[in-house]
C-alpha positions in Angstrom: 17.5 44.6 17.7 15.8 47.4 15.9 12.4 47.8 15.1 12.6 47.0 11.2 14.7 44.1 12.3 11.8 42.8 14.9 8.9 43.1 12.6 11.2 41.2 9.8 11.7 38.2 12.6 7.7 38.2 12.7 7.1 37.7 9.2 4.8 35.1 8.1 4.9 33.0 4.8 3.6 35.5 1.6 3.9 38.4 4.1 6.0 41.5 2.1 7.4 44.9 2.5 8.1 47.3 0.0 11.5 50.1 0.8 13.4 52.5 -1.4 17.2 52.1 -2.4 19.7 54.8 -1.9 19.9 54.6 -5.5 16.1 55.7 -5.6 14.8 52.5 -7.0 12.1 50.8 -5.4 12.2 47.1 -4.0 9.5 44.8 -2.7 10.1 40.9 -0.8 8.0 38.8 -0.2 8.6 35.3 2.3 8.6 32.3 1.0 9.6 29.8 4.2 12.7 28.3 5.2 15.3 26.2 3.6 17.1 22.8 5.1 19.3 25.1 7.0 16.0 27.2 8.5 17.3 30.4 6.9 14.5 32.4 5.4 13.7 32.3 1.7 12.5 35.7 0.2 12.4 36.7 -3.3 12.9 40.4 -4.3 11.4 42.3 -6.9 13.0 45.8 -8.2 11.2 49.2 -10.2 11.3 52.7 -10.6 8.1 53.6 -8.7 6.7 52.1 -5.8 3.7 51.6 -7.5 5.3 49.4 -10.2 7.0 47.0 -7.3 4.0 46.7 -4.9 2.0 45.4 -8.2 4.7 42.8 -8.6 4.2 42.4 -4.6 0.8 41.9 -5.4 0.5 39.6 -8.1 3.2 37.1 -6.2 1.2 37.0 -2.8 -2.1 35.7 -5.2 0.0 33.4 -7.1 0.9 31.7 -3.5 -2.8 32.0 -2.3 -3.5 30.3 -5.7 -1.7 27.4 -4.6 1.4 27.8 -7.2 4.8 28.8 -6.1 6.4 31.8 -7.1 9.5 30.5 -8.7 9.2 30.0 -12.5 9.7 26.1 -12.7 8.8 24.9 -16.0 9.4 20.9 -15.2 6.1 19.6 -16.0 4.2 17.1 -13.7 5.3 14.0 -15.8 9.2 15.2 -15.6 8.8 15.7 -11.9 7.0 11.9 -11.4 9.7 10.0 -13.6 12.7 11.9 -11.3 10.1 11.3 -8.0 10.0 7.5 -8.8 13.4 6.7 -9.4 15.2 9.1 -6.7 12.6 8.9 -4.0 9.9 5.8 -4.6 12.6 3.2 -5.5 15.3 3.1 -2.7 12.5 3.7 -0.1 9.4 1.5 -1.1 8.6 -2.2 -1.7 9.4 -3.2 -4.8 6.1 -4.1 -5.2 5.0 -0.8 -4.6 7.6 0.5 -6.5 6.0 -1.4 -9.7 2.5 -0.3 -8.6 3.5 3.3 -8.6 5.3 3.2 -11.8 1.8 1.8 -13.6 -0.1 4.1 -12.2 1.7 6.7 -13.8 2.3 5.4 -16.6 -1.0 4.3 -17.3 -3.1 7.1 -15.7 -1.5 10.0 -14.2 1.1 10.7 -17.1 -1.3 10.6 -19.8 -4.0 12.7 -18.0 -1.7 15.3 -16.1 1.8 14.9 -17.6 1.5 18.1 -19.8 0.8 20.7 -17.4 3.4 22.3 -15.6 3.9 21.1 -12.0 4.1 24.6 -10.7 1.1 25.6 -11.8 -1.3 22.4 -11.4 -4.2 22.8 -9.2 -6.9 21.0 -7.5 -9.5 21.8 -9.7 -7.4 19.9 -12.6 -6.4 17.1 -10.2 -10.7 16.7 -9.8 -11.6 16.9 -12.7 -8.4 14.1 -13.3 -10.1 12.0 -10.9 -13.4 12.1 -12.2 -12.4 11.6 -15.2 -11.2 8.4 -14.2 -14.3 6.9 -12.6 -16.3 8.3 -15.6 -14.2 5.6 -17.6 -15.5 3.1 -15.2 -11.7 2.3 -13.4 -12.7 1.4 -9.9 -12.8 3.5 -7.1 -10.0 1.5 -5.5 -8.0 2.2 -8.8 -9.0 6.1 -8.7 -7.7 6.0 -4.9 -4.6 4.7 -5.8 -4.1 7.1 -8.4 -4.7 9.8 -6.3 -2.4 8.7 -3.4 0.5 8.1 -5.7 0.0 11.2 -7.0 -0.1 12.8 -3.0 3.1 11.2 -2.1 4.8 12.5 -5.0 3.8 16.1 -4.3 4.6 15.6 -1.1 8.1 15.8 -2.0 7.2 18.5 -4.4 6.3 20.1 -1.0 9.9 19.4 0.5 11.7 20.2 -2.5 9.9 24.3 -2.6 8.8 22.9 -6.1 4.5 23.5 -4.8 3.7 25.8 -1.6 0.8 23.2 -1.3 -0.4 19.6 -2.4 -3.2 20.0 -4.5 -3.8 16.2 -4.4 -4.5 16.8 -1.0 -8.1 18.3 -1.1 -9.8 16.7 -3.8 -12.7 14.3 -3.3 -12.6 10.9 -4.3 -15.6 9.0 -6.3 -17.7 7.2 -3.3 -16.5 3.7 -2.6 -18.1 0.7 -1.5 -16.2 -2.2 0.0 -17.3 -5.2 -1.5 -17.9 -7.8 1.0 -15.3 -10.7 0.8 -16.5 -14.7 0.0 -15.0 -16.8 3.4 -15.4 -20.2 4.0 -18.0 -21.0 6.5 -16.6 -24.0 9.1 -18.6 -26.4 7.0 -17.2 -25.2 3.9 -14.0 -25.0 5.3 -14.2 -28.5 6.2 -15.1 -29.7 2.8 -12.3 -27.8 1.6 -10.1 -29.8 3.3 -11.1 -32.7 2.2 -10.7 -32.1 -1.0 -7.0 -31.2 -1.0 -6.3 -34.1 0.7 -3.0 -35.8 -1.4 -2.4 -33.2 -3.4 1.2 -32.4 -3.8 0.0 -28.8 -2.5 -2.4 -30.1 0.1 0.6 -28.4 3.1 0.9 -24.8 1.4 -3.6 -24.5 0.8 -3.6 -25.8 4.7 -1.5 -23.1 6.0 -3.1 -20.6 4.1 -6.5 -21.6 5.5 -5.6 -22.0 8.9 -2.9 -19.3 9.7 -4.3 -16.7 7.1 -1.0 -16.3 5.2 -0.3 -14.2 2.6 0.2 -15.6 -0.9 3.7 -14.4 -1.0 4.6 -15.0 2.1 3.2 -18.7 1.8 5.9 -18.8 -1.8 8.6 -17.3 0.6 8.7 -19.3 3.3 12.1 -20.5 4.1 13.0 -24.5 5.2 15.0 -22.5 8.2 11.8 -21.1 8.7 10.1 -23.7 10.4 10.4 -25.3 13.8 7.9 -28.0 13.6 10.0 -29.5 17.1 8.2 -26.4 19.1 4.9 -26.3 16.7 6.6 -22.8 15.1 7.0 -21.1 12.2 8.7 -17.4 11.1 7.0 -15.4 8.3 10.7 -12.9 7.3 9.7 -12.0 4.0 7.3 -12.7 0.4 8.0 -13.9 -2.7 7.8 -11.9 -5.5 8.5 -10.9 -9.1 10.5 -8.1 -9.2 12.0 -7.0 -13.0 11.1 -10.2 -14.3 13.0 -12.3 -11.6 11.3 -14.2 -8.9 13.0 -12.4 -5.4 12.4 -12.8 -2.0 11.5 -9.3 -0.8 10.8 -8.5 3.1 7.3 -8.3 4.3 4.3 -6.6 3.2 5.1 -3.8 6.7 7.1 -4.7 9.6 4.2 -6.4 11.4 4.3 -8.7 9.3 7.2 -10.2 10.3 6.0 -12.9 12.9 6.5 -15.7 14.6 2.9 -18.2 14.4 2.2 -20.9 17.0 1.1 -24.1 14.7 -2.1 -25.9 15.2 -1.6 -29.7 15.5 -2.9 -30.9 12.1 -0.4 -28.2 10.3 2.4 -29.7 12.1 1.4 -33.4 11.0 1.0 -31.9 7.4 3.9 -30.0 6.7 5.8 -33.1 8.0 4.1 -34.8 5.8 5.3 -32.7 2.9 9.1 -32.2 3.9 8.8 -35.9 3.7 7.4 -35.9 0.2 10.2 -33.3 -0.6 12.6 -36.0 0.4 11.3 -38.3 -2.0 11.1 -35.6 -4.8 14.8 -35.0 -4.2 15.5 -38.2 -4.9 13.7 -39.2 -7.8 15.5 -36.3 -8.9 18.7 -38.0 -10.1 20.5 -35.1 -9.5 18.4 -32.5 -11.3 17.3 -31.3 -8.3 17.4 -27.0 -7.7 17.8 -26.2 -4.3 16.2 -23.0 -3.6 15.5 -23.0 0.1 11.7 -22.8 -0.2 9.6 -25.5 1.4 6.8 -25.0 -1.2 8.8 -25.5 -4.7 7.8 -26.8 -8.1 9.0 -30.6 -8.8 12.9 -29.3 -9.7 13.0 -27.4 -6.3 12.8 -24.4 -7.8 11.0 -21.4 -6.3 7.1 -21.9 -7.3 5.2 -19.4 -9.6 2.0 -17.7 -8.2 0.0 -18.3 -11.6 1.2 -22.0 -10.8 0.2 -22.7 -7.5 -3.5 -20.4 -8.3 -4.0 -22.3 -11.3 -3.9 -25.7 -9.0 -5.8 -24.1 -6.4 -8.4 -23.1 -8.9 -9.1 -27.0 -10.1 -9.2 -28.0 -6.7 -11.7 -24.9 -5.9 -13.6 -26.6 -8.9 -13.4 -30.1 -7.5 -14.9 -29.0 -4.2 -18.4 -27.6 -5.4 -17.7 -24.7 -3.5 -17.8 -20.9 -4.1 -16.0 -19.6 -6.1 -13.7 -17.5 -3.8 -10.6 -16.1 -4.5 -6.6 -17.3 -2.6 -6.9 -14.3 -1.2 -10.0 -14.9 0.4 -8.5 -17.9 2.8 -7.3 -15.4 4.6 -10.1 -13.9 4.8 -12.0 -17.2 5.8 -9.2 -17.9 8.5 -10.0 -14.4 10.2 -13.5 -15.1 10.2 -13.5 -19.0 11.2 -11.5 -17.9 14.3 -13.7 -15.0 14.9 -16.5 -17.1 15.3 -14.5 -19.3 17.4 -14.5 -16.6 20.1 -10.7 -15.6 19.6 -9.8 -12.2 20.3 -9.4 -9.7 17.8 -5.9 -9.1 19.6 -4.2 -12.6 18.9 -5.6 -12.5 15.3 -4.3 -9.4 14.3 -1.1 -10.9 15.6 -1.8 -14.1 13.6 -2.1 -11.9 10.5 0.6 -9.6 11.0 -1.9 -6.2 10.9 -0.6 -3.1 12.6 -3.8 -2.7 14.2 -6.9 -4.4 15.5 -9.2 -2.2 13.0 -7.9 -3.1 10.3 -8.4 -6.7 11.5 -12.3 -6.3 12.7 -13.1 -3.5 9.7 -11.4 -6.1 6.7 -10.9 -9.5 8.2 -13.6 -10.6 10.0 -17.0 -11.4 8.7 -20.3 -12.1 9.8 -21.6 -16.3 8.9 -25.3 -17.4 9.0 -24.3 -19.4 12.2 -22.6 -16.2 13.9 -26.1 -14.4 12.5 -28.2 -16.9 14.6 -26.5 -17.2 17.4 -26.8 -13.4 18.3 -30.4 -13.7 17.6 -30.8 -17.2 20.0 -29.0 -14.3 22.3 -31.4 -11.5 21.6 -34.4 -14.0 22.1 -32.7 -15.6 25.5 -32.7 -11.2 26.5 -36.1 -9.9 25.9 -37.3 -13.3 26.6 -35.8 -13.5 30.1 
């Protein structure tokens, strides 16, 4: 290998050189990376003096420190997010996550970044987007979301040699503080379930209380999901609307996918309620809509979220107590369980979380009895 040949094969990204043609005209390069195929990329620039291509040289290498690549692109950011949703987002994502991407742009990141040419977007305009936002007053959980859509799509970017970096990447987001979720103490918890007792729904607010289910995965549980003989149930995928149409879609991540060991008094209630289904069936002389789904409206048809909230509202009513949210029984079952001395281990399990973190850092919450007990323990310490 020669020596020109050697220094070539050692050539970083935005590295150049600059020769003469036998023709006499001048010719700079400069490397750009690698393709699918790992060849190098290098774009050429051609003049009559060496001073005239080492200025081109020049000017290319502080484009790419600038962040922008050197290709003239002129798809602007919204043309590259509309082809990045459907071509990329869509066959890989959730389709709820699919529909929470495609509002976010549509809503935010269109509007406020949609205009500017992909290549040439920077993170100064991607802070200033961001800022923007928060200085509208949307959330900082919106504003995060925003801005990780908006990474994941120039991610691809990245992939596609359309960006030589990800200026959504290095921006700062707004400061955000976690509100602290409303559980049910074991008191409240108690009262709870006395108040949902007869309730058509009584089975579904039970398991959501006890086994911390999601509220899709509570709508898309399956009659071929349960095993009530072994105190059992399966949790293989959520119920969801998708395009308008109620679909069962698989589970929030792959974790969440579980088998749950059944306390006692969940077994004796959702017998209780396949029972009552039996009954419903009949009464309905025929106009019965099998849908697989042990939780169903009166026709057997697969039940609504607004529906089922809007009962669990008037019984949250009913009950005196807080005003927390569906979402919050899970929440409450974490934390009841917690308390209980369980291990973080089985109820990360029992909540389908990829990691004990999440489970401690989200799930599980301090109660005024937790609160005394460690300070009966602190006493029972510096007393001793």
């Amino acid at each position: 290998m020669s020596r020109a040949k050697r220094r070539a094969a050692r050539r970083g990204n935005a590295e150049g050189s600059i020769f003469q043609r036998a023709d006499a005209r001048w010719v700079s390069s400069i490397t750009l990376g690698f393709d699918g195929a790992g060849r190098q990329l290098r774009k050429y620039y051609y003049g009559q003096t060496r001073g005239e291509v080492a200025e081109k040289l020049y000017a290319a290498q502080k484009t790419i420190e600038a962040g922008r690549p050197v290709t003239a692109d002129k798809q602007t950011v919204a043309q590259f997010l509309a082809r990045w949703l459907e071509d990329v987002a869509k066959p890989n994502v959730a389709p709820k996550t699919h529909r929470t991407y495609s509002d976010l742009i549509k809503k935010h990141l269109a509007p406020g970044l949609g205009a500017i040419q992909l290549a040439k977007l920077d993170p100064q305009q991607v802070q200033h987007f961001l800022n923007a936002l928060s200085g509208a007053g949307l959330s900082p959980a919106t504003v995060k979301h925003c801005r990780d859509c908006l990474r994941a799509a120039l991610n691809v970017a990245l992939q596609w040699n359309l960006l030589v970096r990800n200026p959504a990447a290095v921006v700062k987001l707004p400061r955000r503080i976690r509100p602290k979720p409303q559980v049910y103490d074991r008191t409240q918890a108690q009262v709870f379930l006395r108040t949902i007792e007869g309730h058509r729904l009584q089975s579904l607010f039970l398991v959501a209380l006890c086994l911390g289910m999601r509220e899709g995965e509570v709508l898309g549980l399956g009659l071929e999901d349960l095993d009530l003989d072994n105190k059992r149930l399966e949790i293989r995928q959520a119920l969801q609307r998708v395009d308008g149409e109620l679909k069962l879609v698989p589970t929030k991540t792959e974790e969440s996918q579980r088998v749950v060991r059944l306390p006692d008094l969940v077994v004796v209630s959702l017998r209780e309620h396949l029972a009552r289904r039996e009954r419903e069936i009949a009464c309905a002389c025929g106009d019965w809509v099998e849908s697989g789904r042990v939780f169903t409206t009166g026709r057997g048809t697969p039940l609504e979220a607004r529906n089922m909230l809007r009962e669990y509202y008037k019984l949250r009513e009913m009950s005196g107590l807080p005003k927390i949210r569906f979402q919050d029984l899970r929440h409450s079952a974490a934390t009841l369980l917690h308390e209980a001395g369980v291990p973080s281990q089985a109820i990360r399990k029992l909540l389908g979380h990829a990691s004990v973190r999440t489970t401690e850092e989200i799930y599980t919450h301090t109660t005024t009895d937790m609160e005394s007990e460690a300070a009966e323990k602190m006493n029972g310490i510096i007393s001793a």
